[in-house]
C-alpha beads as a LAMMPS data file, in Angstrom:
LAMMPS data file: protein, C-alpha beads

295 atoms
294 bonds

1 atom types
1 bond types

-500.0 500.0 xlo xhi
-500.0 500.0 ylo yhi
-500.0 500.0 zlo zhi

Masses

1 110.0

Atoms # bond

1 1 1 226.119 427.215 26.468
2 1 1 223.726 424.933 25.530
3 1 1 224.519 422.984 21.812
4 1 1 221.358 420.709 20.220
5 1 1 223.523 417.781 18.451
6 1 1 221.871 415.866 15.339
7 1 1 219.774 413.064 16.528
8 1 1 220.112 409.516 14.971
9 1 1 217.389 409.395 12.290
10 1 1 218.114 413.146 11.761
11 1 1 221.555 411.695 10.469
12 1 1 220.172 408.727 8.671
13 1 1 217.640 410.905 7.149
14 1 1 220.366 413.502 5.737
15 1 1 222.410 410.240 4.915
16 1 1 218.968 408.796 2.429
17 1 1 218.173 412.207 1.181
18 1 1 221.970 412.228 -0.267
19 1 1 222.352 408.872 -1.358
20 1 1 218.838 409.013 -3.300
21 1 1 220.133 412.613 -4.856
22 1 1 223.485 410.346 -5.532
23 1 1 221.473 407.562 -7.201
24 1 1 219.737 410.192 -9.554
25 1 1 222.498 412.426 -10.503
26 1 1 225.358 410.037 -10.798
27 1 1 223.753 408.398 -13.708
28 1 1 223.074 411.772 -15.174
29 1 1 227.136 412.632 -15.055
30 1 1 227.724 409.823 -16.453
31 1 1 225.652 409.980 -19.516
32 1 1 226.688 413.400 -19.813
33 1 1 230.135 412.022 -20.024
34 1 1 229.394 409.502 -22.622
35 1 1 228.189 412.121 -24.699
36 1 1 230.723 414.557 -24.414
37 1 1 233.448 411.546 -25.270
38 1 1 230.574 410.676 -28.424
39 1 1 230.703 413.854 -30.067
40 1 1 234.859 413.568 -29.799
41 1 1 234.705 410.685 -31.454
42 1 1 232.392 411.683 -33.999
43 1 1 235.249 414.986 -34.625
44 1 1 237.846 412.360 -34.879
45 1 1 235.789 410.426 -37.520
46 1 1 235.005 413.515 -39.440
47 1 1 238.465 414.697 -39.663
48 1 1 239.300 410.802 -40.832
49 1 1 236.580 411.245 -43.393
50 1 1 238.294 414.474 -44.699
51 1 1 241.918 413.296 -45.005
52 1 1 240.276 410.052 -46.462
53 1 1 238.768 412.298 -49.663
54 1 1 242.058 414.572 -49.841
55 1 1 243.766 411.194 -50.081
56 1 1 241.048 410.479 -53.011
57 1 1 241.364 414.191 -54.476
58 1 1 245.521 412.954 -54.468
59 1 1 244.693 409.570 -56.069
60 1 1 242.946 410.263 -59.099
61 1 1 239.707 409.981 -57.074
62 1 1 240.712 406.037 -56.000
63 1 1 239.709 405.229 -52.484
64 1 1 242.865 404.704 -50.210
65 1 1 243.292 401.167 -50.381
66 1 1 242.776 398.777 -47.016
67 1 1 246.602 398.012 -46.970
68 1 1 249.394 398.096 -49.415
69 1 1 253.232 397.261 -48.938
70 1 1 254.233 401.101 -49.355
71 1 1 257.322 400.659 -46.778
72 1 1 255.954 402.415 -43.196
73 1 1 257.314 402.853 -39.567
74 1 1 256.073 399.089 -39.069
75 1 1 256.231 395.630 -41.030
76 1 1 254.006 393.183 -40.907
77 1 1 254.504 389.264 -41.236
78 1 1 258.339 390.085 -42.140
79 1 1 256.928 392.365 -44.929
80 1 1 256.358 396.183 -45.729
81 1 1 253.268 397.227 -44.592
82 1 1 250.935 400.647 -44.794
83 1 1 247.328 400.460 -43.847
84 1 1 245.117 402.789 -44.329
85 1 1 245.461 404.440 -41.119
86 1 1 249.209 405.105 -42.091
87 1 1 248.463 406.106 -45.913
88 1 1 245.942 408.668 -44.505
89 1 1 248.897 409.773 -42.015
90 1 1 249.796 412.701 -44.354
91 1 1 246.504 414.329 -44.056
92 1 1 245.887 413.692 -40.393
93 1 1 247.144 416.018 -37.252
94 1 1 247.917 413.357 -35.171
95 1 1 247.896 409.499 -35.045
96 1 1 245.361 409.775 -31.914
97 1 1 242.717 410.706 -34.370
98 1 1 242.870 407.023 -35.420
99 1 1 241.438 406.139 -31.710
100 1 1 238.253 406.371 -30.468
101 1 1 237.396 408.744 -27.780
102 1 1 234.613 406.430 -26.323
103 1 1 237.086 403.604 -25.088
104 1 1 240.818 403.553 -23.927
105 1 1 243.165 404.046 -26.411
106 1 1 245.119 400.892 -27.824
107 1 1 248.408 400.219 -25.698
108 1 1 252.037 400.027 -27.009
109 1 1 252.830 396.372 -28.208
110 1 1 256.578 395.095 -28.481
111 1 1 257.792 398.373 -26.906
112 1 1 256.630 400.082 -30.228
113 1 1 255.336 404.150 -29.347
114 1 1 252.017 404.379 -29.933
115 1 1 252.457 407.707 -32.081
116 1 1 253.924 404.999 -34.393
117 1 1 251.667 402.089 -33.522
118 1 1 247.775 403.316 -33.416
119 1 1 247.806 404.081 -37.091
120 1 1 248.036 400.080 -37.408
121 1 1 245.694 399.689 -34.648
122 1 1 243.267 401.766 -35.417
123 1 1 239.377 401.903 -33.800
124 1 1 237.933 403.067 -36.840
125 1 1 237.511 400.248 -38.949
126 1 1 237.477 400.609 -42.980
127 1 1 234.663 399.414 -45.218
128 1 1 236.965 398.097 -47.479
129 1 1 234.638 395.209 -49.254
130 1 1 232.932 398.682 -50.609
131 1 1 236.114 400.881 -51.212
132 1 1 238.899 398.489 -51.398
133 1 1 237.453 395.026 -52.140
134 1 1 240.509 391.936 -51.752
135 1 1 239.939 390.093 -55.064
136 1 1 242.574 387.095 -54.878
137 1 1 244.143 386.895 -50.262
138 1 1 246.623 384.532 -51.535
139 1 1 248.001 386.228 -55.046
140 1 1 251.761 385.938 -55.367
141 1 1 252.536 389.849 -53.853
142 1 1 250.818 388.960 -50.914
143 1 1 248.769 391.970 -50.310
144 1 1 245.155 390.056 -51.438
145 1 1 244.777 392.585 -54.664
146 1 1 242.934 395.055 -53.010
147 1 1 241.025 397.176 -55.950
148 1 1 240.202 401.045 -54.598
149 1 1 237.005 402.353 -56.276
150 1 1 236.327 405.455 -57.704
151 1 1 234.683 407.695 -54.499
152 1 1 231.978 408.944 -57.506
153 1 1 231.360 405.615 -58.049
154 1 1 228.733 405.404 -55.104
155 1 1 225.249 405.625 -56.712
156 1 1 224.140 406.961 -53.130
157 1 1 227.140 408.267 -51.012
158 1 1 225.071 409.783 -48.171
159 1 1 223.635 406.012 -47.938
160 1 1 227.707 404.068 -48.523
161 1 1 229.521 403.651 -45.220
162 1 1 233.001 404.492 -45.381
163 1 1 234.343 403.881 -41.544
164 1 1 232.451 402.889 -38.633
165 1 1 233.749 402.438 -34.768
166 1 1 235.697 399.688 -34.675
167 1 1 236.973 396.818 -31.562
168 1 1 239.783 397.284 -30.186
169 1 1 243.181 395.500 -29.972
170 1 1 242.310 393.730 -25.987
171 1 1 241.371 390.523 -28.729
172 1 1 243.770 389.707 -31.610
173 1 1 242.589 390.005 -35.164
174 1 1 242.227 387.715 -38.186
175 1 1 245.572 387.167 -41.385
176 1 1 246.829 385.295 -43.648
177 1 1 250.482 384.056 -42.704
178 1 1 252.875 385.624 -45.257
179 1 1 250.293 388.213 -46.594
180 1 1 249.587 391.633 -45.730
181 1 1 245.886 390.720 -45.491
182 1 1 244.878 391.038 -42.228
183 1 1 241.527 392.374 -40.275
184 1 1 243.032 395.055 -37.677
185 1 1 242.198 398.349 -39.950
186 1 1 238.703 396.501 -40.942
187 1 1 235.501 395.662 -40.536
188 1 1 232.966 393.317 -41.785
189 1 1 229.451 393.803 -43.847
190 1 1 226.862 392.901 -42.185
191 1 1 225.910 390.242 -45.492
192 1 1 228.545 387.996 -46.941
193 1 1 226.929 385.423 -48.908
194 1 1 225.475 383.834 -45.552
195 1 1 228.321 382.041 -45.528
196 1 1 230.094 380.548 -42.382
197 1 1 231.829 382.647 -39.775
198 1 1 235.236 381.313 -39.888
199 1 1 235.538 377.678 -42.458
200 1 1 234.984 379.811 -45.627
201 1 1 238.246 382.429 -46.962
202 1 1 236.515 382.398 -50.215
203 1 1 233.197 383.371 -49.371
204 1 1 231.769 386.157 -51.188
205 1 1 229.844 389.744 -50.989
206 1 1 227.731 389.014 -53.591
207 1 1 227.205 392.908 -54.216
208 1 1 228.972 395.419 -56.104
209 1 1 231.538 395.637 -55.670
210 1 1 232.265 391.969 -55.437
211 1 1 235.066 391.449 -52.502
212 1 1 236.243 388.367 -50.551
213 1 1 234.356 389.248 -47.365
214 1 1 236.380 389.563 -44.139
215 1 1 239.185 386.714 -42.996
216 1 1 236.858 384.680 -39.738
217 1 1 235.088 388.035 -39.645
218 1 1 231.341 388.274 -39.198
219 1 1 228.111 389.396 -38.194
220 1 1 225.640 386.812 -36.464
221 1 1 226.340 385.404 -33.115
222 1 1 229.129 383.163 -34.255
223 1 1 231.133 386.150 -36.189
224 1 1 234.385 386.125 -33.757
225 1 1 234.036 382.114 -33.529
226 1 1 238.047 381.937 -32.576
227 1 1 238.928 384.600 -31.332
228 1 1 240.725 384.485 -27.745
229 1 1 239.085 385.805 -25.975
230 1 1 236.481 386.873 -27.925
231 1 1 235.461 390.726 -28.080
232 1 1 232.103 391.940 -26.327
233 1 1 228.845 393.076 -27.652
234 1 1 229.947 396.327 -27.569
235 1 1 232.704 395.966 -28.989
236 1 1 231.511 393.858 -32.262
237 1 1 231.469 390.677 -31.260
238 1 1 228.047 389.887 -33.226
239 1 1 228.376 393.135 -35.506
240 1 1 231.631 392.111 -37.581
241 1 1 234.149 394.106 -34.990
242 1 1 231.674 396.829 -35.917
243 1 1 231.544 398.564 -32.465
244 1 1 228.586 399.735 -30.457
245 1 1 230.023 402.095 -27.576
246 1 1 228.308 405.113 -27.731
247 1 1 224.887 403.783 -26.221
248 1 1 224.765 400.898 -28.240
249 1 1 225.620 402.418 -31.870
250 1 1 228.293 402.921 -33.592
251 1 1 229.917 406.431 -35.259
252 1 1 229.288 405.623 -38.709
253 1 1 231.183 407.708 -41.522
254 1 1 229.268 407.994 -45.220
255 1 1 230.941 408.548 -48.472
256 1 1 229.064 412.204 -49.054
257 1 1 231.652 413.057 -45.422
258 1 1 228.041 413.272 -42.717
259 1 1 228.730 410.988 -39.678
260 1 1 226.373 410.104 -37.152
261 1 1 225.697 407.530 -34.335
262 1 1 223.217 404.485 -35.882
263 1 1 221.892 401.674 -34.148
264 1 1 223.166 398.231 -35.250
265 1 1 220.130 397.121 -36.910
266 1 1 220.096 400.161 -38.910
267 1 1 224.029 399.555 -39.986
268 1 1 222.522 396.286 -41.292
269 1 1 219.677 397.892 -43.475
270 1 1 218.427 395.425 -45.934
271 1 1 219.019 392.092 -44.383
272 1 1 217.568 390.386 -41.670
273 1 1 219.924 390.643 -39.180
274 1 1 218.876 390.467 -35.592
275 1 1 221.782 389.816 -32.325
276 1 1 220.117 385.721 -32.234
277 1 1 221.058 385.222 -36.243
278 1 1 224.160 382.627 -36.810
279 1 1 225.743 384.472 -39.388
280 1 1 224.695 381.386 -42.065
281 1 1 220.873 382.565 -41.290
282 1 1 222.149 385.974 -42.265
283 1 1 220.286 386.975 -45.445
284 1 1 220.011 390.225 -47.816
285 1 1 216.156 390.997 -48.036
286 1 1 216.197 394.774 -49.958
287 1 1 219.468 395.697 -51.751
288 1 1 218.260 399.472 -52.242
289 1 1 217.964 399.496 -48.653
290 1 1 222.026 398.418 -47.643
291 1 1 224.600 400.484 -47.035
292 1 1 227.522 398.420 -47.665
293 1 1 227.605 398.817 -51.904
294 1 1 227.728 400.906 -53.784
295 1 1 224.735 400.776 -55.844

Bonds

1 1 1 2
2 1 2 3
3 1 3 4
4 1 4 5
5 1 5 6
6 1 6 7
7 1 7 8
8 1 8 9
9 1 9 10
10 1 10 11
11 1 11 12
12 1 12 13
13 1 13 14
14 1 14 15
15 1 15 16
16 1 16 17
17 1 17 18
18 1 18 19
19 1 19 20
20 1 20 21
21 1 21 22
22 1 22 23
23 1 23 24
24 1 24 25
25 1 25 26
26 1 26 27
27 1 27 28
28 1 28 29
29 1 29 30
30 1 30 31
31 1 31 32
32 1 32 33
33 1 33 34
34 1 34 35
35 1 35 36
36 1 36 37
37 1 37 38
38 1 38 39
39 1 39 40
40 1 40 41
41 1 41 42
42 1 42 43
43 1 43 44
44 1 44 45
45 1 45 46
46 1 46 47
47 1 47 48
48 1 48 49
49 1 49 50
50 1 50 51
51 1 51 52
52 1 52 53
53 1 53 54
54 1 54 55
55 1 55 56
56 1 56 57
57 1 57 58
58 1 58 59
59 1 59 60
60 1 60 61
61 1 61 62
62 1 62 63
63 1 63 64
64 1 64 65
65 1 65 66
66 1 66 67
67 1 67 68
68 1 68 69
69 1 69 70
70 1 70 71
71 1 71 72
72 1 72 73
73 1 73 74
74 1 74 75
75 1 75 76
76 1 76 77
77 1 77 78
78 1 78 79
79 1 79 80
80 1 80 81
81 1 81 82
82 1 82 83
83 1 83 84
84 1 84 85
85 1 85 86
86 1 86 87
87 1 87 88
88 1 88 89
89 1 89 90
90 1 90 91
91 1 91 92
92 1 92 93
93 1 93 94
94 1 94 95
95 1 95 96
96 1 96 97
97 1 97 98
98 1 98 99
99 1 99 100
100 1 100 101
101 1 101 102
102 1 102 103
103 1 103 104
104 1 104 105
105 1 105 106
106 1 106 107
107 1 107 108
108 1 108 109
109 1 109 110
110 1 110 111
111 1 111 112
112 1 112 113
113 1 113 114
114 1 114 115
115 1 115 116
116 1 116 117
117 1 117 118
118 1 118 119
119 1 119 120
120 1 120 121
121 1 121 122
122 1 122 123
123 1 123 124
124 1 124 125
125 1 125 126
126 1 126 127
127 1 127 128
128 1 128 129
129 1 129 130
130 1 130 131
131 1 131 132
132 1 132 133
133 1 133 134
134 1 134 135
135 1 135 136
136 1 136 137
137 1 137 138
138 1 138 139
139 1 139 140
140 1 140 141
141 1 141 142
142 1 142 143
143 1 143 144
144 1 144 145
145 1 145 146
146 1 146 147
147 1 147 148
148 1 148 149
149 1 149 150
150 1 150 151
151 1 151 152
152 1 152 153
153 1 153 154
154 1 154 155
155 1 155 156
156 1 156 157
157 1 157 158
158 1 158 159
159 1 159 160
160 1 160 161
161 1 161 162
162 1 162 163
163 1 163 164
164 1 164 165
165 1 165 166
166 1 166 167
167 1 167 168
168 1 168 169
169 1 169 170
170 1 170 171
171 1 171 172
172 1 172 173
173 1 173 174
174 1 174 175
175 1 175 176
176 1 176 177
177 1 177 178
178 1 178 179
179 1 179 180
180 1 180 181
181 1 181 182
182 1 182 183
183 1 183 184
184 1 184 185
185 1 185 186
186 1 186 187
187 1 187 188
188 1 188 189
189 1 189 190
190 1 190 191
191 1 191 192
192 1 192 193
193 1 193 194
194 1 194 195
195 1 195 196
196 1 196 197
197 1 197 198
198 1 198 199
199 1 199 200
200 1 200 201
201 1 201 202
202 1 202 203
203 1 203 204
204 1 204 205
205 1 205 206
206 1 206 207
207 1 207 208
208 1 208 209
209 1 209 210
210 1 210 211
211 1 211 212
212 1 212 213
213 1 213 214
214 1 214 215
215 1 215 216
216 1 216 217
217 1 217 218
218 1 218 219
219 1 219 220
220 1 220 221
221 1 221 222
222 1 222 223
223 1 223 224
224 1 224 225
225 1 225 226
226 1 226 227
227 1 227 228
228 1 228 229
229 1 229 230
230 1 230 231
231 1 231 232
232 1 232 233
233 1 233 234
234 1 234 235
235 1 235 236
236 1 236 237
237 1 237 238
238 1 238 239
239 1 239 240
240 1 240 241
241 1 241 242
242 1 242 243
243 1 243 244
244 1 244 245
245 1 245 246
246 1 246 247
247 1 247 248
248 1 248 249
249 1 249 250
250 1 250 251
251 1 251 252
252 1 252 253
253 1 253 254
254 1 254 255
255 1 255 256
256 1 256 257
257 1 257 258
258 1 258 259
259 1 259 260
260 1 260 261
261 1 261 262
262 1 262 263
263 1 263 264
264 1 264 265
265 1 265 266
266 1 266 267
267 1 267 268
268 1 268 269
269 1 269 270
270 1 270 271
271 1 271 272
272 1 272 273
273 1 273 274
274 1 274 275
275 1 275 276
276 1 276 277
277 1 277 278
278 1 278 279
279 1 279 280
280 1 280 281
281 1 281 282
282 1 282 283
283 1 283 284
284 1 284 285
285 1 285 286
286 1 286 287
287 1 287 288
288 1 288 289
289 1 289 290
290 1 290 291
291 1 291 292
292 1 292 293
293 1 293 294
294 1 294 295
């Protein structure tokens, strides 16, 4: 019985046709997978966004504050320590909603679970110059006298970011020795005064409400100036540890509870922020047009 095998170039023909199908469908899958992992993490900042207003609804309508020294599972700097990831904990289902679906999950430091850990880790970072402005980092109780607003206090809460994606623990994060006040539950604003990346503690917002901006904490292309080793793009290193995973924007939450992906530039409505701006050249052009006040 006579069999016809495959000749050569019949192989390497089969062998192009599938690696060109490959080359088109593997990119395909894999934005397919991106968005799948996108529209968990928006669920997970929703449900943050909820348990953040029962919190409110709890609190005579006071924001949850960026930190206090309620006693929690973990201290910090040798004192007691409750961000807001842990002061939301009663509202939540799970400490995983604190991650971010889009990247790998923060990883267990000091032997400490991460059931216990991620809600002090968290990769949703806070607005807190807008909902929990620091008005003195090195008062005598150590915890920088946060002061919550008022969630009806936002004169536009469908245009007042509440939480956006945030960097995750693979680079350290900004504190004052001794204090409480430190940058892991946070992120920046995309103006603070124009002031320095890192020389300037005092530096203001210059908005209402007026806050000490972030510790070393910026946006501009020397805002993690110190960090080692610094964060990526993507994961804030020019956008104030605001991160840009799910193609290049972040999950944004708003104060009226709607969440949606935005570009960078569009997180830093009103100044003139581009990704070549030192944070110094940093400027607010059109204060109706931010969305880090609450005017």
């Amino acid at each position: 019985m006579n069999r016809k095998a495959f000749t050569l170039i019949e192989l390497l023909v089969v062998i192009a046709i599938i690696a060109i199908l490959a080359a088109i469908l593997f990119p395909v899958f894999t934005q397919a997978k991106i968005q799948g992992k996108g529209a968990a993490s928006i669920s997970n900042a929703h449900q943050i966004s909820t348990a953040w207003v029962i919190y409110a609804n709890d609190s005579d309508d006071l924001a949850s504050p960026l930190a206090t020294k309620t006693p929690g599972p973990l201290n910090f700097n040798g004192l007691t320590y409750s961000p807001w990831g842990q002061l939301l904990q009663p509202y939540l289902k799970s400490s995983v909603i604190t991650q971010d679906p889009l990247t790998t999950p923060n990883v267990s430091e000091n032997g400490i679970a991460v059931n216990l850990l991620w809600p002090y880790r968290p990769q949703f970072g806070y607005a807190f110059t807008v909902w929990s402005p620091l008005t003195d980092l090195f008062n005598a109780s150590g915890d920088g006298k946060p002061v919550p607003s008022s969630l009806t206090a936002a004169a536009a809460p469908g245009d007042t970011v509440v939480f956006t994606s945030r960097k995750s623990r693979f680079t350290k994060d900004w504190t004052i020795t001794g204090t409480i006040v430190w940058m892991a539950p946070a992120v920046a604003p995309p103006y603070c005064g124009g002031g320095p990346s890192y020389t300037q503690y005092t530096a203001n917002t210059n908005v209402n409400p007026q806050s000490t901006c972030a510790i070393s904490t910026r946006w501009g292309t020397d805002g993690s100036t110190g960090l080692i080793p610094e964060p990526t793009e993507t994961e804030g290193q020019r956008t104030g540890a605001v991160a840009i995973r799910y193609f290049n924007k972040s999950v944004v939450v708003f104060s009226d509870s709607h969440v949606k992906a935005m570009d960078p530039s569009k997180i830093a409505a009103g100044t003139n922020w581009d990704r070549l701006k030192t944070s110094a050249q940093i400027t607010m052009l059109d204060k109706t047009k931010y969305l880090w006040d609450l005017d």
